[in-house]
C-alpha positions as CSV (number, residue, x, y, z in Angstrom):
1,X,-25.2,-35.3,-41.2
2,X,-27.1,-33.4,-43.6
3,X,-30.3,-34.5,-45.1
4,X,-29.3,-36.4,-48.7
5,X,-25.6,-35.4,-48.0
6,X,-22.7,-38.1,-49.3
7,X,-20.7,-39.2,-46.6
8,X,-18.3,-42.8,-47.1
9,X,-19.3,-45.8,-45.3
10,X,-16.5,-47.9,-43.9
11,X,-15.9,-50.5,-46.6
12,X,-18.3,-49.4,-48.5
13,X,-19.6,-46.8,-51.8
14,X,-21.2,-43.4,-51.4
15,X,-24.5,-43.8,-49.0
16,X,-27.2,-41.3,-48.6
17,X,-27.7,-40.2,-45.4
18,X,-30.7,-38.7,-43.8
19,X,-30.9,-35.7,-40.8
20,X,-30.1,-37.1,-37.4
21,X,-32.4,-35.0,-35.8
22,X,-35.3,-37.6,-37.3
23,X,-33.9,-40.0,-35.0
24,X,-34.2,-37.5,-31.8
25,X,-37.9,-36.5,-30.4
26,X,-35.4,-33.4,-28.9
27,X,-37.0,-30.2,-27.5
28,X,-38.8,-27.9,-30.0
29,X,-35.8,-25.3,-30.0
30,X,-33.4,-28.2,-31.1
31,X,-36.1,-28.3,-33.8
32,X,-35.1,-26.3,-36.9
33,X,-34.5,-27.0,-40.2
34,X,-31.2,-28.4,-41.4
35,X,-29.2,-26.1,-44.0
36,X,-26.8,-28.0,-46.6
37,X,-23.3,-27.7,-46.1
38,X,-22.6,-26.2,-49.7
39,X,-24.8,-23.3,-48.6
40,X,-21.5,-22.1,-46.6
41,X,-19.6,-21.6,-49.4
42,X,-21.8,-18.2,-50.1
43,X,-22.3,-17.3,-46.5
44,X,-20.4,-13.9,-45.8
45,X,-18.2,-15.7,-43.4
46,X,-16.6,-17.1,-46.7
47,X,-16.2,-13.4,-48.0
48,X,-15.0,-10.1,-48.1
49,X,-15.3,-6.9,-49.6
50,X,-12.6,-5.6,-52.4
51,X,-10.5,-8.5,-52.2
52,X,-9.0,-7.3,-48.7
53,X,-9.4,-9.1,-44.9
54,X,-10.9,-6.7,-43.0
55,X,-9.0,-6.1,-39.2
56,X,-11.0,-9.1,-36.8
57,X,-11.7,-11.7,-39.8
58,X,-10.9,-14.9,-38.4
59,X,-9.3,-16.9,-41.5
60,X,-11.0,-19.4,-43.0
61,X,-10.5,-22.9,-45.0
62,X,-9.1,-20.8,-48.3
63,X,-6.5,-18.7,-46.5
64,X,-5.2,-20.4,-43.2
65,X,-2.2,-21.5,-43.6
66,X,-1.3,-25.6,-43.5
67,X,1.4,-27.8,-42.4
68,X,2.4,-30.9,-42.8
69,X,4.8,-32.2,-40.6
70,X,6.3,-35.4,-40.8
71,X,6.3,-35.7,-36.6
72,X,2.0,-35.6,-35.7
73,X,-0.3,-38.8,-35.5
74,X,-4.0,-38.9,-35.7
75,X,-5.8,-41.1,-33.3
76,X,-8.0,-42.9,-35.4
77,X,-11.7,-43.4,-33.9
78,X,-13.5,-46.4,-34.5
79,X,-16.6,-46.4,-36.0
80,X,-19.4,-47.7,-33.9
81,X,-22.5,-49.6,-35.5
82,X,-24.5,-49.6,-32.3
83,X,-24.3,-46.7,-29.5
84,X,-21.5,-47.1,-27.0
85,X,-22.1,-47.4,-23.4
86,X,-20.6,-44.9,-21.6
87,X,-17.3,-46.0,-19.8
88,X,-18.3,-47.3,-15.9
89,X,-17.0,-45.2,-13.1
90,X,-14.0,-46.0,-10.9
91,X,-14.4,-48.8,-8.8
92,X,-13.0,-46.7,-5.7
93,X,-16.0,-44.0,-6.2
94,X,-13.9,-41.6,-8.1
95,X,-14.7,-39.5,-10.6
96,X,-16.6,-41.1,-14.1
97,X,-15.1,-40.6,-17.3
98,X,-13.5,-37.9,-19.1
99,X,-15.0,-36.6,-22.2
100,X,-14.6,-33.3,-24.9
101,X,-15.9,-32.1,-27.8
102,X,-14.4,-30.3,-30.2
103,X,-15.8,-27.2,-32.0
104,X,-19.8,-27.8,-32.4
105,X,-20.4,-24.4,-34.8
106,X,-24.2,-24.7,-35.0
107,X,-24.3,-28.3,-36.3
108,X,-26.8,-29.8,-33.8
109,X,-27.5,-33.0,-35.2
110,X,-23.9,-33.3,-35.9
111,X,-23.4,-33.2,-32.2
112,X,-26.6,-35.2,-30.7
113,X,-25.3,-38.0,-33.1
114,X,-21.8,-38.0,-31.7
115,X,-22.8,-37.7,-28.2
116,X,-25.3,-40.5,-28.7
117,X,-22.7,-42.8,-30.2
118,X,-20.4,-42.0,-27.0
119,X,-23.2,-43.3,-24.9
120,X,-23.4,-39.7,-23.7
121,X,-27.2,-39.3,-24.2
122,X,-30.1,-41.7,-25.4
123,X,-32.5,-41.3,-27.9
124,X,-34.9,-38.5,-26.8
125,X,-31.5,-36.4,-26.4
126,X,-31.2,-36.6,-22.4
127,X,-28.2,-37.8,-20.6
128,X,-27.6,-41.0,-19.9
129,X,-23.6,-41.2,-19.4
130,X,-24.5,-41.1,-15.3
131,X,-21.0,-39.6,-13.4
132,X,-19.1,-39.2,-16.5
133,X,-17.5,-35.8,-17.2
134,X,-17.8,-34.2,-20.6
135,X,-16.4,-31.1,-21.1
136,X,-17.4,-28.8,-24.6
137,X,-14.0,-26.6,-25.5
138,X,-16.2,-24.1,-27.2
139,X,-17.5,-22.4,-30.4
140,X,-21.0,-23.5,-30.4
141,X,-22.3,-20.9,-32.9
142,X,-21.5,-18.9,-35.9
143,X,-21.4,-20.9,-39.7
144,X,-23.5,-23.9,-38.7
145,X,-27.5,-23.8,-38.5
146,X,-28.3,-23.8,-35.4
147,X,-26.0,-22.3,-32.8
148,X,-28.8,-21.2,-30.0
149,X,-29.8,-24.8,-30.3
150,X,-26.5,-26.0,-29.7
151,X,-26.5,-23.8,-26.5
152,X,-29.8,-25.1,-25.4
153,X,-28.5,-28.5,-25.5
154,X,-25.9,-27.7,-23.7
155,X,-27.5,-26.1,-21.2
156,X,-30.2,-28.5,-20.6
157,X,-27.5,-31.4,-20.3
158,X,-25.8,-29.6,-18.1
159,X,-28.6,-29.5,-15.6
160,X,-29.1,-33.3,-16.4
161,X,-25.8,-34.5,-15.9
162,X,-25.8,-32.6,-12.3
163,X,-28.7,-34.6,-11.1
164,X,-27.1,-37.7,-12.1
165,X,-23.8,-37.2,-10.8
166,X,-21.6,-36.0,-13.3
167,X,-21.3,-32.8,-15.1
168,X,-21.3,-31.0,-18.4
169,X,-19.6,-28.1,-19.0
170,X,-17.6,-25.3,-21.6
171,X,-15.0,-23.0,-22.0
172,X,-15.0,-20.2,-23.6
173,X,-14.4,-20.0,-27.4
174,X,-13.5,-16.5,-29.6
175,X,-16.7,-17.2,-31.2
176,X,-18.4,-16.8,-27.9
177,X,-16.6,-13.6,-27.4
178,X,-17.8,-12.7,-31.2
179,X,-21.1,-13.1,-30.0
180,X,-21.4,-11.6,-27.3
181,X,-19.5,-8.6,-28.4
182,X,-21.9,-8.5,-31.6
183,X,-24.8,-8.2,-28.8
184,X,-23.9,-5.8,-27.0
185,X,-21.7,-3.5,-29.3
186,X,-23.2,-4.0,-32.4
187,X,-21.4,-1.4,-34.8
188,X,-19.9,0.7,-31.9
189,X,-16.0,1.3,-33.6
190,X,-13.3,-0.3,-31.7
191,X,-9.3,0.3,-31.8
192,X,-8.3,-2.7,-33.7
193,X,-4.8,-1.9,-33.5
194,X,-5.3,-1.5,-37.5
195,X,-8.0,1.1,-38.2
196,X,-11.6,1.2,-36.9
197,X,-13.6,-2.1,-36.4
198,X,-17.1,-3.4,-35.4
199,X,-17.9,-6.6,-33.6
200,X,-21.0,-6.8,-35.7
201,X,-18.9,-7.0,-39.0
202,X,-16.5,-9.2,-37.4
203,X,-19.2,-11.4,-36.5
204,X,-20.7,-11.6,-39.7
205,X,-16.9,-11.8,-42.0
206,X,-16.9,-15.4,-39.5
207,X,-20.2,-17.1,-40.3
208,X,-22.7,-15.1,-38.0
209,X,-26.0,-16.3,-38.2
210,X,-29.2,-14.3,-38.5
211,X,-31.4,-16.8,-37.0
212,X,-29.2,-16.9,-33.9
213,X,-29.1,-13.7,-33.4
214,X,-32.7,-13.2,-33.5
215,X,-33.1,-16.2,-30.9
216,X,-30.3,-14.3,-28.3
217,X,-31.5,-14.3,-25.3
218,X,-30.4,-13.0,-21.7
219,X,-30.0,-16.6,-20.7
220,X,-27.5,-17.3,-23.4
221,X,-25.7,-14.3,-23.0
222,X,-25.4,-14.7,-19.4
223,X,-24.1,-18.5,-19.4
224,X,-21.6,-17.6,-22.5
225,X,-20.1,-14.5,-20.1
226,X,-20.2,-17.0,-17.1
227,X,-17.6,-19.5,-19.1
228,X,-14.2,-20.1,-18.0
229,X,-11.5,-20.0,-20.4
230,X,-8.9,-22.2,-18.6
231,X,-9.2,-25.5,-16.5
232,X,-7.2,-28.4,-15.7
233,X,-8.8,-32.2,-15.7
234,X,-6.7,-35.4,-15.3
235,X,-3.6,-33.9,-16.3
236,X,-5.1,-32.6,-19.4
237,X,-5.1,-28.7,-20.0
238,X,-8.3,-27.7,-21.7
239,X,-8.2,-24.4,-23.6
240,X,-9.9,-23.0,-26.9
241,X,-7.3,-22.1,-28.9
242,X,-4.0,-22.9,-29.4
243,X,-2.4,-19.8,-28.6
244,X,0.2,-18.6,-25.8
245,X,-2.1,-15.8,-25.2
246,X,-3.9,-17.0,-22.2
247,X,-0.6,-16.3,-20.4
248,X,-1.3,-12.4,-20.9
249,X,-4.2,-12.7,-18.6
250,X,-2.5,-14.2,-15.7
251,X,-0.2,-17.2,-14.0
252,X,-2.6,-19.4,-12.7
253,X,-5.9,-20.9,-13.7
254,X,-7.9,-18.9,-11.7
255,X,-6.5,-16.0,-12.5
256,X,-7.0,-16.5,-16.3
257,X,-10.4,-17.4,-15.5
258,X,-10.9,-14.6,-13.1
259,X,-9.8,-11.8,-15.3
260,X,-11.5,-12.7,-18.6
261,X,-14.6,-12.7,-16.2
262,X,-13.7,-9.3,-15.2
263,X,-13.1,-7.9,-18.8
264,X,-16.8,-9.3,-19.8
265,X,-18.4,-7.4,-16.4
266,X,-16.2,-4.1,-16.7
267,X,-18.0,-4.0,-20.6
268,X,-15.6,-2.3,-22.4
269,X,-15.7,-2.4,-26.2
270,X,-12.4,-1.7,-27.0
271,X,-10.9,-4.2,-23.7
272,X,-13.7,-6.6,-24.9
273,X,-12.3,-6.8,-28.6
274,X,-8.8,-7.2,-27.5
275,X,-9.7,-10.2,-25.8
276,X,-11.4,-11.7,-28.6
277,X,-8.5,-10.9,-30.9
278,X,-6.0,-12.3,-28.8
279,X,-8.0,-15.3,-28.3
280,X,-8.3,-15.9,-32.0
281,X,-4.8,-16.2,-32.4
282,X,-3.5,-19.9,-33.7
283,X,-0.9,-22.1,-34.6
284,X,1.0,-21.7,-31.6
285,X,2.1,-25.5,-31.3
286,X,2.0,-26.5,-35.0
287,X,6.2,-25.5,-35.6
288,X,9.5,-26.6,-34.1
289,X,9.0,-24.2,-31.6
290,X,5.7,-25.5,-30.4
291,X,6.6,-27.9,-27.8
292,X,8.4,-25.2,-26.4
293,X,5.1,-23.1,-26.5
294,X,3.3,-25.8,-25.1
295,X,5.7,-26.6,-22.0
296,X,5.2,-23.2,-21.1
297,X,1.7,-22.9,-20.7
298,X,2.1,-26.5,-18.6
299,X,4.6,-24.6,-16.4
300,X,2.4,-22.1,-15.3
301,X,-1.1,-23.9,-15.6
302,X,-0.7,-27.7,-14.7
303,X,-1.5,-30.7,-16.6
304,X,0.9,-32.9,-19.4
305,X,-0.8,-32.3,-22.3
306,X,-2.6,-29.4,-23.8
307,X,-6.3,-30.4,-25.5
308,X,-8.3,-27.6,-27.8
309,X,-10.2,-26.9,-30.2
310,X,-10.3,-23.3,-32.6
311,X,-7.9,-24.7,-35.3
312,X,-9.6,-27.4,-37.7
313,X,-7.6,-30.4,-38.0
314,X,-7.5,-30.6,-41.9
315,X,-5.3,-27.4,-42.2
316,X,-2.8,-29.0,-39.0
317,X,-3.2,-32.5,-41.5
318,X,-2.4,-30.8,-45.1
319,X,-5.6,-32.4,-46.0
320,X,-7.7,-29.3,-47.3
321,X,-10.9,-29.4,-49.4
322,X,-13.8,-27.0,-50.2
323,X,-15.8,-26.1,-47.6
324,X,-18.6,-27.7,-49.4
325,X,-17.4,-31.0,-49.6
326,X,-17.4,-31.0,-53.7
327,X,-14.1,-32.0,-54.2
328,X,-13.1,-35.7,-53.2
329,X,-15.7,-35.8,-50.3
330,X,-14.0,-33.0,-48.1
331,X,-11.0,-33.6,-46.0
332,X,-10.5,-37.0,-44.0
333,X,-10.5,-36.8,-40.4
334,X,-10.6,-40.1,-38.5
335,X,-10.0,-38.7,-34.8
336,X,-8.0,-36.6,-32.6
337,X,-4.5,-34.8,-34.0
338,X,-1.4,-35.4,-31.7
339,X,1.5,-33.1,-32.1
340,X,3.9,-30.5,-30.9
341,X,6.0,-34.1,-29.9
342,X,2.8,-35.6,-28.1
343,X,2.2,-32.4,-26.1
344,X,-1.2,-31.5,-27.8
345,X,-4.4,-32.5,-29.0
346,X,-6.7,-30.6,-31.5
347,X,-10.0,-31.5,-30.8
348,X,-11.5,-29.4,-34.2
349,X,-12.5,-32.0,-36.7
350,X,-13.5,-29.5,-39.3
351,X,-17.4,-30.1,-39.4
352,X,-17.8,-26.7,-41.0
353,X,-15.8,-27.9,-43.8
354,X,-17.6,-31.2,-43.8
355,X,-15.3,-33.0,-42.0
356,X,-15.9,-34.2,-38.6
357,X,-17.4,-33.5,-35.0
358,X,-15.3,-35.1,-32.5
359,X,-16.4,-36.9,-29.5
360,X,-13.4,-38.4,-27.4
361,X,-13.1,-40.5,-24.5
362,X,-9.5,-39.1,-22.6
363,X,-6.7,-40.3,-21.9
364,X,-6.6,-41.2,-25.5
365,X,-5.6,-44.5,-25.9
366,X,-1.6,-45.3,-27.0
C-alpha cells in the first residue's frame, strides 16, 4: 500500500501502513517513488473537457455503470500473516500450479506484496514459486505510479520462472493497446466511428502517465505487441475483458491470437484503434443474458469458465466509493467475483480505486 495510507486490519482499528517496496531490495527501475492514491482523483484520466466524454474515454469509477444482482458470490481470500508457500507440483510430474493476477495499473508494490504473499517470489523480488504457472491478464500501466516498472517485473520474472521450470506470462489488456497506440501514433486523427480521435488523448482521458512514457522503451513496446490476447489453461479461459468481441477476430485461439498479432505488425492507426475500442468494451456477462454470452465464447474457444480482468469488481459488486478512498475506506473487495451463473470470474479488484490487487491460486476453491 501506500506510504501512511489507512487500510483495516482484520479485527482490528485503522493501522498505518508503510510502502512495500521498503521491504523489497528490488532492481533500481522498480525503485521510484510511491504516489498517494488521492492524487488520482485530479489526474486527467478522472476528467474531461466541457462536461462531455470524448470518443475512446474508457469510463471510469464516476460513470460506469453498477449492478447488483442478487445471483454473484465473492470468493473471499484469506488473509495471510506470514507468506504462503507456493502450492507443490503434481505428484505425477505435471504441470505446478495455476496462478492470475488481475489488473496491476502501475501499482508495483501493490503487486510484489501480493505475489510475495502467494509465495510467488521472495523478498529480494525473484521467483521462488519453482513450476508454478502464473499468468498476468493485463493492464499493467496507465493511473498507477509506476507502469514501466510493473513491466520490468514482469519481464524479469518471466525469465526467472523459465529457468526454474515454470512460467510467467500476459495477455494483452486495452491499456496495452493505449499504449502502444499512444507511441507510435501520438496525435495522428483516427476514424473513431464518432468524429476524429487521437491515441494520445485517449491515453491521457485513461490515466496515462508521463513518467511512463518517458521510460518507453523498444523492449517494452516489443514484448506488449508480442502478447496474446486469448489462451486456454486448465479449463479456464483467460481473456482481458469481458466482452464478446474477441469472437470478431476469429474461431479459434490461435486465430484470435494470430490476427491481433497481425493488426499490431500491419501498423495501421485507424485498424489499430478499432482494436483497442473493441477491446474496451465491458459488461458482457454481468446481465441475464450473460451466461449466454459466456457459453459462447466457451463454444468456440474451450475451457468451463471464463477468467478476466478490465472491469473492477466494485462496480459488478454495487459497492462504489471515491477513487481516493475518502469515503468509508473505499469499496470492499475480499477476493475473486463469481457470476454470469458460475461461468465467470473477474479478476479486477479495483486497486485504482483503492481497493484490491488480486492474486489467486485456480481452480478457486468451492
Amino acid at each position: 500500500m501506500v506510504e501512511g495510507s489507512m487500510t483495516q486490519g482484520a479485527g482490528q482499528g485503522p493501522v498505518v501502513r508503510t510502502a512495500t517496496l521498503r521491504d523489497f531490495r528490488v532492481p533500481p527501475y522498480a525503485q521510484v517513488p510511491v504516489q498517494a492514491h488521492a492524487a488520482q482523483a485530479a489526474h486527467p484520466g478522472n476528467a474531461f473537457p466541457e462536461g462531455e466524454p470524448p470518443e475512446g474515454y474508457t469510463p471510469t469509477e464516476r460513470d460506469l455503470p453498477v449492478i447488483n444482482r442478487g445471483d454473484t458470490v465473492q470468493v473471499s481470500v484469506a488473509p495471510e500473516e506470514a507468506p504462503a508457500q507456493a502450492a507443490a507440483p503434481a505428484a505425477d510430474g505435471g504441470p505446478g500450479p495455476l496462478y492470475v493476477v488481475g489488473d496491476v495499473h502501475g501499482y508495483l508494490d501493490e503487486l510484489l506484496t501480493a505475489l510475495h504473499r502467494q509465495g510467488l517470489i521472495d523478498t529480494e523480488g525473484h521467483w521462488s514459486a519453482g513450476n508454478a504457472r502464473l499468468w498476468f491478464l493485463g493492464d499493467f500501466t496507465d493511473r498507477g505510479p509506476d507502469g514501466i516498472g510493473v513491466i520490468d517485473l514482469v519481464m524479469r520474472l518471466s525469465a526467472e520462472a523459465a529457468a526454474a521450470g515454470g512460467y510467467c506470462k500476459a495477455l494483452m489488456g486495452n491499456h496495452e493497446l493505449l499504449l502502444l497506440g499512444a507511441k507510435r501514433f501520438a496525435d495522428t486523427p483516427v476514424n473513431s466511428g464518432a468524429g476524429t480521435a487521437t491515441f494520445q488523448a485517449a491515453w491521457l482521458l485513461n490515466g496515462g502517465q508521463k513518467s511512463d512514457m518517458d521510460r518507453l522503451q523498444d523492449v517494452h513496446l516489443q514484448w506488449m505487441s508480442r502478447l496474446d490476447a486469448v489462451v486456454e489453461e486448465d479449463g479456464h479461459l483467460l481473456v482481458h475483458s469481458d466482452t464478446t468481441a474477441y469472437l470478431e477476430y476469429g474461431s479459434t485461439i490461435e486465430d484470435v491470437n494470430d490476427t491481433v498479432h497481425e493488426i499490431l505488425t500491419r501498423n495501421d492507426a485507424d485498424e489499430c484503434w478499432d482494436l483497442f475500442r473493441k477491446l474496451t468494451k465491458r459488461f458482457a456477462f454481468r446481465d441475464e443474458a450473460g451466461s449466454t454470452a459466456v457459453q459462447e465464447l466457451l463454444a468456440a474457444y474451450g475451457g468451463e469458465r471464463i477468467v478476466h480482468g478490465h472491469s473492477p469488481i466494485p462496480y459488478l459488486l454495487g459497492e462504489v466509493g471515491s477513487e481516493d478512498g475518502e469515503d468509508g475506506g473505499g469499496p470492499t473487495v475480499e477476493g475473486p467475483h463469481v457470476y454470469a451463473d458460475g461461468l465467470a470470474i473477474a479478476m479486477d479488484g479495483g486497486v485504482t480505486m483503492a481497493g484490491k490487487l488480486l492474486v489467486v491460486q485456480l481452480p478457486l476453491p468451492n
